[in-house]
Every structure is written in C-alpha cells, then in structure tokens.
C-alpha beads as a LAMMPS data file, in Angstrom:
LAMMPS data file: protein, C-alpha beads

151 atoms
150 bonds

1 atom types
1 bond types

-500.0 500.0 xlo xhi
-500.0 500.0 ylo yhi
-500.0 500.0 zlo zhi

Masses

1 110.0

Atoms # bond

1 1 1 0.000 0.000 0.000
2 1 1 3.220 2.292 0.225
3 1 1 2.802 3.018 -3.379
4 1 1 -0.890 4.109 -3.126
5 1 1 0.072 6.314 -0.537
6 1 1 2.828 7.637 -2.820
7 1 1 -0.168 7.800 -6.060
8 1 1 -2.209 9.786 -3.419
9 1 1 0.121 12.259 -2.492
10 1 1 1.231 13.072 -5.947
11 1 1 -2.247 13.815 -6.811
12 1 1 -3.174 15.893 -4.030
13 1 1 0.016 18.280 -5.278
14 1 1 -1.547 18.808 -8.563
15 1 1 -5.229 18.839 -8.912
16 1 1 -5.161 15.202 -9.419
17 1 1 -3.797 15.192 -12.839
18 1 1 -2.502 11.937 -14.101
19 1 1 -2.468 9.924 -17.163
20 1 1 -5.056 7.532 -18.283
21 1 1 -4.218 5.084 -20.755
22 1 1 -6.963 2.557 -22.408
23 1 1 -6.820 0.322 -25.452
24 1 1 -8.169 0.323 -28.306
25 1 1 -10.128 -2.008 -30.703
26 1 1 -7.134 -2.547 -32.722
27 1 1 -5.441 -3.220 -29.338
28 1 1 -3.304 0.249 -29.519
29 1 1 -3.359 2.529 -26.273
30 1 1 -4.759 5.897 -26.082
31 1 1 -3.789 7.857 -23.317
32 1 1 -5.263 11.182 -22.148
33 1 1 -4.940 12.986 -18.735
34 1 1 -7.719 13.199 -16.425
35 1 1 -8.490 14.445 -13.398
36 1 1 -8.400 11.108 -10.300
37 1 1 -8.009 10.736 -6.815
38 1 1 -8.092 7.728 -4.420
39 1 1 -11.411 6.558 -2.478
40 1 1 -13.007 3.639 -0.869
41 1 1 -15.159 1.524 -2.894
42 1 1 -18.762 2.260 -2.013
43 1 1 -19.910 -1.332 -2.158
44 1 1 -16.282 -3.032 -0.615
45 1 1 -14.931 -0.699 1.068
46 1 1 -11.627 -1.371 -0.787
47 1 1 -9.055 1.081 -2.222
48 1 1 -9.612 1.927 -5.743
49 1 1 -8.419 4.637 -8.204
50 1 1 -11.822 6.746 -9.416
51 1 1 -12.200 9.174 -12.004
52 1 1 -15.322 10.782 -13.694
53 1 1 -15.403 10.550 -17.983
54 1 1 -17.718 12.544 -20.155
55 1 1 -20.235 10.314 -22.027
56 1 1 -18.758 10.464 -24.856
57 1 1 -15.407 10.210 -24.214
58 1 1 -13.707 7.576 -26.649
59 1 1 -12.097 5.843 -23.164
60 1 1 -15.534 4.736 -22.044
61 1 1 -16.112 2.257 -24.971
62 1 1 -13.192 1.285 -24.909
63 1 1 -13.266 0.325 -21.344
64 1 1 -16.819 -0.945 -21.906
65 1 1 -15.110 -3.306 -24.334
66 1 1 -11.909 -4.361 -22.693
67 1 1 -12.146 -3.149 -18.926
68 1 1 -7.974 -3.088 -18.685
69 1 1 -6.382 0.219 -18.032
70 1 1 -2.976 2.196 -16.526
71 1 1 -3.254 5.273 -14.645
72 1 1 0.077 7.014 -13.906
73 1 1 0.737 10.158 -12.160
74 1 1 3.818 12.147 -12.095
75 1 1 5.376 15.070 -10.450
76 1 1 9.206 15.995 -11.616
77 1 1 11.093 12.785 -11.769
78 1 1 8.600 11.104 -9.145
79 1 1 6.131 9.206 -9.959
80 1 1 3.486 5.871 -9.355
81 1 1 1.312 4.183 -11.617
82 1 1 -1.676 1.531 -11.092
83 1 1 -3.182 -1.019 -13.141
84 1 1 -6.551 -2.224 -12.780
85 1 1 -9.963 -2.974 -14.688
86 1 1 -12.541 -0.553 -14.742
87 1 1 -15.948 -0.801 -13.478
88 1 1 -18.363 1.983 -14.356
89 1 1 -21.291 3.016 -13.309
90 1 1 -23.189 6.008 -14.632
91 1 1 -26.662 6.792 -16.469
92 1 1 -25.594 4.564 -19.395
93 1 1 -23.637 1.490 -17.052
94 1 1 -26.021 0.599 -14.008
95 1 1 -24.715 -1.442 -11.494
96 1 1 -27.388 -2.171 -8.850
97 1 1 -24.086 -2.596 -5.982
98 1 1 -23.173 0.807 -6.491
99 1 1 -27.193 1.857 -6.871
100 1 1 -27.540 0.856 -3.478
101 1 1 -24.327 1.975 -1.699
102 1 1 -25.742 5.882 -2.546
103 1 1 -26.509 6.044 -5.788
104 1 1 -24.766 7.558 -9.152
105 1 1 -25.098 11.503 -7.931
106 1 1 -23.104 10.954 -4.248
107 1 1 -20.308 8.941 -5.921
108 1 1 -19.437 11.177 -8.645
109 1 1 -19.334 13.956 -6.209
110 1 1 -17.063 11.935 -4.118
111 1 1 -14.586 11.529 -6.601
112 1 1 -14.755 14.938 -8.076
113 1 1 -13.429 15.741 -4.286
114 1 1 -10.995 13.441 -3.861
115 1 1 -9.570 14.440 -7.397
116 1 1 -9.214 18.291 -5.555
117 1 1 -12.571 19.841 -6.831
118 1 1 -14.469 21.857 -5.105
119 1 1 -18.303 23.339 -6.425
120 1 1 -20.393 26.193 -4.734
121 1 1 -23.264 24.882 -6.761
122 1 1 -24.356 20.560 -6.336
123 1 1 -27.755 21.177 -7.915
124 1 1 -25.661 22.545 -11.009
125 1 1 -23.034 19.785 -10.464
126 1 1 -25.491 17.026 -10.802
127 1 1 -27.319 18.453 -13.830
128 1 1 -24.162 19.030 -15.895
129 1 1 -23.034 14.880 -15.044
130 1 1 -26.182 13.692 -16.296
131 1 1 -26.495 16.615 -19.157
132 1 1 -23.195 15.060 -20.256
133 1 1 -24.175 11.521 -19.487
134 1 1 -20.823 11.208 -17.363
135 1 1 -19.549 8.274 -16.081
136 1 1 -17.841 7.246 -12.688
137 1 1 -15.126 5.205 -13.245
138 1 1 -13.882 2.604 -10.322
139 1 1 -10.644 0.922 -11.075
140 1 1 -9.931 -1.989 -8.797
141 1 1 -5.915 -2.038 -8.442
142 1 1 -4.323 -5.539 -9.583
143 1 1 -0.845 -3.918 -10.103
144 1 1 0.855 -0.566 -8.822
145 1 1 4.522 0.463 -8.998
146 1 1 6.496 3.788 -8.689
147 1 1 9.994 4.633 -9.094
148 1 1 12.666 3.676 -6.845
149 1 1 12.986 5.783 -3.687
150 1 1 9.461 7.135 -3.865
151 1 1 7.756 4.224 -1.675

Bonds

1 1 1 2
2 1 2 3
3 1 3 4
4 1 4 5
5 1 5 6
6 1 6 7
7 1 7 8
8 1 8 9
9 1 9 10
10 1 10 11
11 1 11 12
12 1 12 13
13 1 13 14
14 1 14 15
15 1 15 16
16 1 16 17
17 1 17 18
18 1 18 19
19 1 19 20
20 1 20 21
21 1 21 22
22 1 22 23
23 1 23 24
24 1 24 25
25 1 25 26
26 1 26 27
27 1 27 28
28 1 28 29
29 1 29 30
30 1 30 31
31 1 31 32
32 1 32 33
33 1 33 34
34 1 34 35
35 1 35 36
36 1 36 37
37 1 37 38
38 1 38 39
39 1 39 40
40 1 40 41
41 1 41 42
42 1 42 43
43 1 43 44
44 1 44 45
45 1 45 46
46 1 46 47
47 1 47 48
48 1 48 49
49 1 49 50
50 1 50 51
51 1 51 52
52 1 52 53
53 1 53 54
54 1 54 55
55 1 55 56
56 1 56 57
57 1 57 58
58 1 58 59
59 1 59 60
60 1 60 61
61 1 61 62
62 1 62 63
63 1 63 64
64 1 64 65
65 1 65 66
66 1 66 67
67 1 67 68
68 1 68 69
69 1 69 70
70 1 70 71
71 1 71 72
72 1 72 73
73 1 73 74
74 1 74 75
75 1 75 76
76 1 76 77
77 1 77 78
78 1 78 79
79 1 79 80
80 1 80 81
81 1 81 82
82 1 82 83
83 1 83 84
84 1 84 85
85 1 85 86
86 1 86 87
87 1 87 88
88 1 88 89
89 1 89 90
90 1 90 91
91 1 91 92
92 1 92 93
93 1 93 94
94 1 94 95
95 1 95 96
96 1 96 97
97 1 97 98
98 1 98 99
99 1 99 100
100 1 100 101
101 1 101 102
102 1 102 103
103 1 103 104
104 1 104 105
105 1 105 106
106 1 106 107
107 1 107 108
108 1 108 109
109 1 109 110
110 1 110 111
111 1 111 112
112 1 112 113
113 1 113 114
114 1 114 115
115 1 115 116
116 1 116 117
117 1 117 118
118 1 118 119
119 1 119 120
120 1 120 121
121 1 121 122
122 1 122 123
123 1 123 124
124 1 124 125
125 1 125 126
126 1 126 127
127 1 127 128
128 1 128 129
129 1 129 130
130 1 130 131
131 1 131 132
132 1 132 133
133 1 133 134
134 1 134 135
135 1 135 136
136 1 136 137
137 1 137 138
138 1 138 139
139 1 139 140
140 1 140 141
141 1 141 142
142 1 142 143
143 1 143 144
144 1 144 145
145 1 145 146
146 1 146 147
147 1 147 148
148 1 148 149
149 1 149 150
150 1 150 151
C-alpha cells in the first residue's frame, strides 16, 4: 500500500492530474490525462483509483469493451502508476451494488473531491453529469509500482 500512498500524495500536489491510458479495438493505447483521486469503494470498502469521464469520451467504450487500463501520475522525476480494470457506473452502465451503496449523484461527487474539486453549486453539479451523461469510473488495483525511492 506504500505506493498508493505515494499515487495519493502526488495527486493531491496537482489537482489530481494523471495519465489515463486505455486500449483500443485494434489493441493500440490511447492515453489522455484526467483528473483522479483515491477513495473507498462504495460497495467493498476497498481502495480503488476513481475518475469521472464525459459520455462520450472515446475511453468509455473502450473500457466498456476491454475493462484493462494504466493510470500514472507524475510530479518531476517522481512518480506511481496503477493497473486495474474498470468498473463503471453512470446513467448509461447501471450497477445495482453501487445503486444501493448511494446512488450515481453521491459517488461522482465523491470523486470529483478526492480528485481536488471543489463546487459552490451541487444542484448545477449534478445536472451538468447527467447533461453530459458522465460516467464514474472505479478501477480496482491488480498492479501498482512507482519509481525507486518514492515508496
């Protein structure tokens, strides 16, 4: 867990920007940078890496396809990355375990703090993640690493 701590902390000193990378169809990656932090799972309680993805947002089918994905954040020559699959869960992905552990709205806004956001406005909040059809994206951790010295 020394390396999640180390993930954690290099969010928190940059708006928790990091790199997402999926794959693609033709099994190429595509990498973008998002906006993550680090949360419990709502249904087990476990430590997973969470993010929030427009609807249409070419990661989303790919991760509806092949659930597999690398998150890596970096600050100077520091840095940790995870791997994981994806679960989502959102107004196009149900999943009646997250449904139940407070529903689509309270998760989203859960992540959207722990990736350093802050809003003066939920109401408006909420409307714009459904307006957009956004997703919440859970990635259990199977892997994570950092550089030597960091953990």
């Amino acid at each position: 867990m020394a390396v999640i701590e180390t993930f954690r902390s290099l969010l928190a000193s940059d708006t928790g920007l990091a790199t997402v990378t999926t794959l693609r169809a033709d099994g190429g990656p595509l990498s973008s940078v998002i906006n993550t932090g680090v949360i419990s799972h709502p249904a087990s309680g476990e430590t997973v890496v969470a993010f929030v993805a427009r609807g249409d947002a070419a990661r989303l089918g790919h991760l509806r396809r092949d659930p597999r994905i690398n998150v890596l954040v970096r600050r100077e020559w520091q840095w940790a990355a995870i791997e994981g699959i994806a679960h989502l869960f959102g107004p196009d992905d149900a999943d009646p375990a997250l449904e139940a552990g407070g529903g689509y709205q309270a998760l989203a806004r859960e992540i959207f703090r722990a990736a350093g956001g802050h809003h003066d406005n939920w109401d408006e909040y909420d409307r714009v993640m459904l307006d957009e059809r956004r997703c919440c994206v859970l990635i259990d951790i199977h892997r994570a690493y950092s550089n030597p010295g960091s953990a």
